[in-house]
C-alpha positions as CSV (number, residue, x, y, z in Angstrom):
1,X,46.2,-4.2,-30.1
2,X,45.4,-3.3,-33.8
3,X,43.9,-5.6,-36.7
4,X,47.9,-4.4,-37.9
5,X,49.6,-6.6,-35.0
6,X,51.4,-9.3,-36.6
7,X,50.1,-12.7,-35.3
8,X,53.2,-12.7,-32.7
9,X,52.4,-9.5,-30.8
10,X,48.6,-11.3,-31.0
11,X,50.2,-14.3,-29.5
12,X,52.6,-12.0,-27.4
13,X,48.9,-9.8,-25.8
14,X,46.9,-13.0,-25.2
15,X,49.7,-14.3,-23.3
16,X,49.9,-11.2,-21.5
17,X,46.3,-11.5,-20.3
18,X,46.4,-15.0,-19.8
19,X,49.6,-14.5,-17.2
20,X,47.2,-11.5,-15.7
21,X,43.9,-14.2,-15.0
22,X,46.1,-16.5,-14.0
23,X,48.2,-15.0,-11.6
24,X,44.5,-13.4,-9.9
25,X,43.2,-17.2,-10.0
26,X,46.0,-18.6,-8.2
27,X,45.8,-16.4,-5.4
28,X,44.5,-18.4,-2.2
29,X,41.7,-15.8,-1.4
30,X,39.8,-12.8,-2.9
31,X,38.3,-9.8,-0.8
32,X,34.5,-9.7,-1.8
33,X,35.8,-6.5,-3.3
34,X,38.7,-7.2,-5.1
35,X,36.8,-10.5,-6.4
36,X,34.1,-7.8,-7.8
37,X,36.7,-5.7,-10.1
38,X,38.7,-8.6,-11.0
39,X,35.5,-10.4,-12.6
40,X,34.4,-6.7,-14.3
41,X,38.3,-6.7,-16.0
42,X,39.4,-4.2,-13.1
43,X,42.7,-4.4,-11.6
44,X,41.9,-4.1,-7.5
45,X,43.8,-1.1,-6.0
46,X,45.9,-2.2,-3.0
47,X,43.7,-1.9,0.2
48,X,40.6,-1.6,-2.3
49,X,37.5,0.2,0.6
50,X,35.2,0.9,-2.1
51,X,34.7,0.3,-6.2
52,X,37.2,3.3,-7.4
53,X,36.4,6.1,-10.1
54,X,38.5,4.9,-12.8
55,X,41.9,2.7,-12.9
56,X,43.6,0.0,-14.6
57,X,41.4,-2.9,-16.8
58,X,43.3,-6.5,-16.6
59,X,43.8,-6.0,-20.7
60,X,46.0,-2.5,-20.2
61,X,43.1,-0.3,-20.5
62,X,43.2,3.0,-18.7
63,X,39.7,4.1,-17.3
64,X,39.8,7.9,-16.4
65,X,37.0,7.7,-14.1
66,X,33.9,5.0,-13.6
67,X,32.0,5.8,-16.8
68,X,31.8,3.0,-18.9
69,X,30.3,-0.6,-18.8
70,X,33.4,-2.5,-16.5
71,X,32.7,-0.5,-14.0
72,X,29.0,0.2,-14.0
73,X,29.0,-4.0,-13.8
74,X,31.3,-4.1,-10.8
75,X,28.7,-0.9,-9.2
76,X,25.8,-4.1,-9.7
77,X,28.1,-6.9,-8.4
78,X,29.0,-5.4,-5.3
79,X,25.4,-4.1,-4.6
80,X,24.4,-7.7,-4.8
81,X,27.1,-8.5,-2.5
82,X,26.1,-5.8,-0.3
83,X,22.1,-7.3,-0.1
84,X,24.0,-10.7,0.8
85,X,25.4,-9.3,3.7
86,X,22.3,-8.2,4.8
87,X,20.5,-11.3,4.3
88,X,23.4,-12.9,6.8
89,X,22.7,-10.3,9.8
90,X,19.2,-11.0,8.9
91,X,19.8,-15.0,9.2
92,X,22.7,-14.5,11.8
93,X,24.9,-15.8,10.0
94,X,28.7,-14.5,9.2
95,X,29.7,-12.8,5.9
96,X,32.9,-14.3,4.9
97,X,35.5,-11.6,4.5
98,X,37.2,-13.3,1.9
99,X,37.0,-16.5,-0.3
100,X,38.6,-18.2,-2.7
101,X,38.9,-17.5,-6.0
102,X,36.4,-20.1,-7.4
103,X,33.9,-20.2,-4.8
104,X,33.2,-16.6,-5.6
105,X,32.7,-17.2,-8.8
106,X,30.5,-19.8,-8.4
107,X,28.7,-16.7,-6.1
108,X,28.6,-15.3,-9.2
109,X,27.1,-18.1,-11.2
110,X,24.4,-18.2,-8.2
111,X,23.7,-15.0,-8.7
112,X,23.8,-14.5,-12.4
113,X,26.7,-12.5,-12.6
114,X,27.7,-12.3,-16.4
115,X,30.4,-10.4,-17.7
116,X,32.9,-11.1,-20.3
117,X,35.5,-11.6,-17.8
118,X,34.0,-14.3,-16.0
119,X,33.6,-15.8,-19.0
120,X,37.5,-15.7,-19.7
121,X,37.7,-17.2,-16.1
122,X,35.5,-20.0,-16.5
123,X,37.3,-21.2,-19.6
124,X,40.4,-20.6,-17.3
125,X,39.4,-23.4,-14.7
126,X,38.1,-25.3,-17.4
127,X,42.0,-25.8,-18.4
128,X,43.4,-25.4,-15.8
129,X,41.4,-28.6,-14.4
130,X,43.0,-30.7,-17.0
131,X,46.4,-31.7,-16.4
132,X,47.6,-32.6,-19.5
133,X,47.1,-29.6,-21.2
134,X,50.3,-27.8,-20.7
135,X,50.7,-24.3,-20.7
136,X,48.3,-23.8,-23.1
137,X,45.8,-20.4,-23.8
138,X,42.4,-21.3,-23.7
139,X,40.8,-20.2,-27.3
140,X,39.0,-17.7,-25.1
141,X,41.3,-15.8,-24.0
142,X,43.2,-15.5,-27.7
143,X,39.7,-14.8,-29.2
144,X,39.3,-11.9,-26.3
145,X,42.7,-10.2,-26.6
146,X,42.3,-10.6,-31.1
147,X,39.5,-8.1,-30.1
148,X,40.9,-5.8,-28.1
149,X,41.4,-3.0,-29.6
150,X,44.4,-1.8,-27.9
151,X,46.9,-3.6,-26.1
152,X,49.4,-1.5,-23.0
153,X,52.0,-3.9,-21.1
154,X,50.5,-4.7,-18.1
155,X,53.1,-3.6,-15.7
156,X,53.4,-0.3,-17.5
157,X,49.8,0.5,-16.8
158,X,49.8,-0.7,-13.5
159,X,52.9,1.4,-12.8
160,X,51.0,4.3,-14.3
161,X,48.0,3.7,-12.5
162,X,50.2,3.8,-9.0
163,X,51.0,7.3,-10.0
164,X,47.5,8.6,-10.6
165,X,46.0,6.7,-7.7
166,X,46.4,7.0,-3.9
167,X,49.7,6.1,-2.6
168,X,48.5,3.9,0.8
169,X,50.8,6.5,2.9
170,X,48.8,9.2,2.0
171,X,45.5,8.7,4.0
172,X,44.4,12.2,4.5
173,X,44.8,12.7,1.1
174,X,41.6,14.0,-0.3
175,X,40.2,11.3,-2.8
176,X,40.1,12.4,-6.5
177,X,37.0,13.8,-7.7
178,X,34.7,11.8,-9.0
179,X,33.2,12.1,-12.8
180,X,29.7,12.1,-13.2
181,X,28.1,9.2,-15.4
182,X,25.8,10.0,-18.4
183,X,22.5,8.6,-17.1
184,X,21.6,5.8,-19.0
185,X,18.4,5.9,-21.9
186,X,15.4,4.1,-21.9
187,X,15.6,3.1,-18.1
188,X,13.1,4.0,-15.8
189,X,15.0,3.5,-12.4
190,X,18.2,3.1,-11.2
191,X,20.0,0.9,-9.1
192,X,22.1,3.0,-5.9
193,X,25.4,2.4,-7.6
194,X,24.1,3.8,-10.9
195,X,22.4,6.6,-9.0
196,X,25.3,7.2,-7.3
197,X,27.4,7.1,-10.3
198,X,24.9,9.8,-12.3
199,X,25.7,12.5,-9.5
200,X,29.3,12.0,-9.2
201,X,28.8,10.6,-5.3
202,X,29.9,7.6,-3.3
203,X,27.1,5.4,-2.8
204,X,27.7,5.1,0.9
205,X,26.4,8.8,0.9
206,X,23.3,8.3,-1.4
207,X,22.8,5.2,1.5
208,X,23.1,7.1,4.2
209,X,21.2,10.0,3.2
210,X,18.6,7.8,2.8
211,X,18.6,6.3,5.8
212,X,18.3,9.1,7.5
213,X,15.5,11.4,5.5
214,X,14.1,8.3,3.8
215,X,15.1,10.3,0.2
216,X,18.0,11.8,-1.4
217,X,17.6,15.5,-2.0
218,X,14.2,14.6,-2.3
219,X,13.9,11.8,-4.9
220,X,12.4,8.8,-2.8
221,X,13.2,4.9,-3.7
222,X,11.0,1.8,-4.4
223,X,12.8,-0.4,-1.9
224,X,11.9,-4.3,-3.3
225,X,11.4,-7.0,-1.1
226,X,14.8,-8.2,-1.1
227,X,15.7,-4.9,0.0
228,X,17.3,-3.5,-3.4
229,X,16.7,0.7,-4.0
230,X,15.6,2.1,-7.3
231,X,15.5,5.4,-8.0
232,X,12.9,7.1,-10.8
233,X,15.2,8.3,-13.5
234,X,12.6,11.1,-14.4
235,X,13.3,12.6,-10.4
236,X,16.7,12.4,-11.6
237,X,16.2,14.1,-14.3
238,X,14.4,16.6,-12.0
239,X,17.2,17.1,-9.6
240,X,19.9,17.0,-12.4
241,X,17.8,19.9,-14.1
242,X,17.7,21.4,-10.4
243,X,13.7,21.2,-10.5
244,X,11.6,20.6,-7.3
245,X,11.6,17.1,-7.0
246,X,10.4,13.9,-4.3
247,X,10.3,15.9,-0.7
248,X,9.2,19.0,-2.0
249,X,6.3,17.8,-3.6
250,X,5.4,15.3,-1.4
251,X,5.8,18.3,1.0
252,X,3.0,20.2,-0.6
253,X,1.0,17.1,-1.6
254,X,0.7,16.6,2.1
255,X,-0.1,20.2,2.8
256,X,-2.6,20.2,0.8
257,X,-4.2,16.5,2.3
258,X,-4.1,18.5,5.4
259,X,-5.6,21.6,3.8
260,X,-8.2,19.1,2.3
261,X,-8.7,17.4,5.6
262,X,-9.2,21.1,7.3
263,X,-11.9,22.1,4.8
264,X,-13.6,18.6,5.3
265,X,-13.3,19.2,9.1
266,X,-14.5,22.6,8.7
267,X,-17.3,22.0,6.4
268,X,-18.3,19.4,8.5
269,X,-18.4,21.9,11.2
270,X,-20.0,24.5,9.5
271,X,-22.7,21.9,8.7
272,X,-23.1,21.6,12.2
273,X,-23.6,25.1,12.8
274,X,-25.7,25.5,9.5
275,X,-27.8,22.6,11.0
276,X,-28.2,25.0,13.5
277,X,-28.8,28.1,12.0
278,X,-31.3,26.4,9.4
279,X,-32.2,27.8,5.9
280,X,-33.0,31.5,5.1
281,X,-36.6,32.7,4.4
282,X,-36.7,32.2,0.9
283,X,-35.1,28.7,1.1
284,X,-37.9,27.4,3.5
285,X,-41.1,28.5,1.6
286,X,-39.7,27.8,-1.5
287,X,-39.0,23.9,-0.2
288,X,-42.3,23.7,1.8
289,X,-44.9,25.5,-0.7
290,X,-44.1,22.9,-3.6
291,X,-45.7,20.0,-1.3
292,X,-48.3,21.4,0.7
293,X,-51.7,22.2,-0.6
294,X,-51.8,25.5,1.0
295,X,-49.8,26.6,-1.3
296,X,-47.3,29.7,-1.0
297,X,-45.9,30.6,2.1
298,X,-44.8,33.7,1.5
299,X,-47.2,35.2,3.6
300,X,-46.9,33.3,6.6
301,X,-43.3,33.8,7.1
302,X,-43.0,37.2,5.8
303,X,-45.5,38.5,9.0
304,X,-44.5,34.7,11.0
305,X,-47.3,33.8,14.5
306,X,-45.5,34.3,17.2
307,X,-45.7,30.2,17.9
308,X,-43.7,29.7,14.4
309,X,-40.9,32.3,15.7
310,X,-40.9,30.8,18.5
311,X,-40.5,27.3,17.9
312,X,-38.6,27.5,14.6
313,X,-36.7,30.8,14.0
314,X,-33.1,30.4,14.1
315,X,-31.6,34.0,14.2
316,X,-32.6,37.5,15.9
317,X,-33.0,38.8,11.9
318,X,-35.8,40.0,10.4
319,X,-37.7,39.3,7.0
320,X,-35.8,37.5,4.4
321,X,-32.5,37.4,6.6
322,X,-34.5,35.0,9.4
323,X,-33.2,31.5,9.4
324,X,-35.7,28.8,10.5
325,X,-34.9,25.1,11.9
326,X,-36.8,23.2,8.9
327,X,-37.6,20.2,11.2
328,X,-39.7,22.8,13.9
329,X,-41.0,24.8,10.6
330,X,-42.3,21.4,10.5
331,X,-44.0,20.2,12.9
332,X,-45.8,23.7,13.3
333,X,-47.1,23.0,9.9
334,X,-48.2,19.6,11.0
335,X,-49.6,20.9,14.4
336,X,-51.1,24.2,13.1
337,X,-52.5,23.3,9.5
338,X,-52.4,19.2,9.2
339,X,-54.6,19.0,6.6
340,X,-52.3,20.5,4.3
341,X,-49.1,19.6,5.5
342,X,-49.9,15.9,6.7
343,X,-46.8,13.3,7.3
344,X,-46.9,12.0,4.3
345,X,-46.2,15.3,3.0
346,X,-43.8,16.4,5.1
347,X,-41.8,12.9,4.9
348,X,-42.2,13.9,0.9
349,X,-40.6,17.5,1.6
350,X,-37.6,16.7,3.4
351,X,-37.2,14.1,0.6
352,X,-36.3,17.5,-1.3
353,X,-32.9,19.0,-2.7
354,X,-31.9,21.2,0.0
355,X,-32.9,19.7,3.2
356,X,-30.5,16.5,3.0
357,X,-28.7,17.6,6.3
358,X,-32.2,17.4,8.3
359,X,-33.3,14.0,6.2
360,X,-31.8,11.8,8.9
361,X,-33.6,13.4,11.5
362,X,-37.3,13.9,10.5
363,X,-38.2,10.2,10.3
364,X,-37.7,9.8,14.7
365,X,-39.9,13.4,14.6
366,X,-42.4,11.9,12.2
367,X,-42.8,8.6,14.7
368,X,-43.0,11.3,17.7
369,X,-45.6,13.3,16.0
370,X,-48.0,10.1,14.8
371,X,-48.1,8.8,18.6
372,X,-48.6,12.5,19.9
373,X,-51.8,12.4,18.0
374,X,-53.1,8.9,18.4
């Protein structure tokens, strides 16, 4: 319809539409489905499985594939009918297979289900529950088909839209392609349907790829409490782009936890065998001369008593390539010159930068040493 129609083809389209809600309304029952395109302003295919890639609106519009806003509505709809029915299994209770017209829209209303169509069909059973009104349009529906911008017969298009859809004899016919949806702006996830929709997929196989890896080509959902899905749009944009997203990276964020926990487990053990070892030459009269009163120590372990080699020396090497346990370097020092390596001292040495892994055990040696000479 055109702002050129003459106010009897106006009259002639809203009575169109009005025949079209009406004729849906009266029917005793809906599928779930079928009540979910009828309330988004789709016509339900016959034997409607899942929410199509384009048909026929109630108003005469043609929908080349599952683009727009009717059906991105119905995609939200029916994933809130689809959490319903797993809140039943959950409960044990039985999802109805069909109902009638008006208690799924008052579903809807429970849900808060708002589209223009419902609107049309509220305003329908608002008439229709008075009796004396007659055959009359609701202003609704007159306003709603004044708008429209274009106005097909409704039989036409549904005779049209039998020739571009699946006949229901031909069930090994391979379903028409789908079209991919623009994703959507200023949206930072995205619900299955809409995810779905973005890659030109049935949902059912963004469902059960997911239940299977836990991701979809490696983006990865928040799953909500209520058990809803939504998808990051920037890992979309990723895997639209055909970037590393999701699986990958969480791939090599993992590796490199367990790299990270290898190099804690292997510094840990080479602090064992450092512990071990001890410190080099240079490393243990540098640490023990700045405490002791005797001063440098260079001398003493560059030509070491055989008791210090003994007792402390760590390695076979020579020189500056010894390593010495600093807990015996110490008690030699406290046994062999306590006057100028007392306790105190010594407790004040391993205090130092440099001996932290031997910290935690000098105290117990300390206590052993005091009652060894008392």
């Amino acid at each position: 319809m055109t702002k050129d129609q003459t106010p009897p083809e106006r009259i002639a389209a809203a009575r169109q539409l009005y025949a079209v809600l009406k004729e849906y309304l009266d029917r005793p029952t809906w599928t779930p489905l079928d009540g979910t395109l009828i309330v988004s302003g789709i016509h339900p295919p016959p034997d409607c499985a899942e929410i199509p890639n384009g048909g026929v609106g109630l108003d005469g519009r043609i929908f080349s594939s599952g683009g727009n806003e009717r059906f991105s509505n119905a995609r939200r709809i029916w994933q809130k009918w689809l959490w319903r029915c797993e809140d039943d299994q959950e409960n044990g209770k039985v999802t109805p297979i069909a109902l009638r017209p008006d208690k799924f829209l008052i579903w809807c209303d429970d849900m808060d289900v708002e589209t223009d169509w419902l609107r049309l069909y509220r305003s329908l059973i608002g008439y229709e529950s008075s009796t004396d009104r007659g055959d009359v349009i609701p202003l609704a529906i007159v306003e709603y088909a004044a708008q429209t911008a274009k106005a097909i017969d409704v039989l036409t298009a549904k005779l049209v839209a039998d020739e571009l859809l699946p006949d229901a004899g031909a069930g090994n016919r391979k379903p028409a392609s789908r079209s991919p949806m623009p994703l959507p702006e200023s949206r930072e996830r995205l619900s299955t349907e809409e995810f779905a929709a973005v890659l030109a997929v049935e949902p059912q196989s963004v469902r059960k790829r997911y239940s299977e890896t836990g991701s979809y080509h490696g983006v990865r959902p928040t799953k909500l409490p209520n058990r809803r899905l939504l998808w990051p749009v920037d890992e979309v944009k990723r895997l639209l782009n055909g970037d590393t997203v999701g699986d990958a990276m969480h791939l090599r964020s993992s590796q490199a936890e367990v790299a990270k926990s290898g190099n804690q487990l292997a510094t840990k053990s080479e602090r064992d065998a450092s512990r071990e070892k001890g410190l080099l030459t240079e490393d243990i009269v540098r640490l023990f001369s700045r405490k002791g009163s005797w001063g440098d120590l260079s001398d003493t372990f560059s030509n070491p008593p055989s008791g210090l080699k003994k007792r402390a020396q760590g390695a076979s090497a020579k020189g500056k390539y010894s390593y010495w346990r600093p807990i015996d370097v110490a008690t030699w020092l406290y046994e062999h010159r306590p006057s100028d390596y007392p306790l105190t001292v010594l407790t004040a040495i391993f205090a130092l930068e440099g001996l932290e892994q031997w910290a935690p055990l000098w105290p117990a040696q300390a206590k052993n040493l005091a009652r060894r000479r008392y």
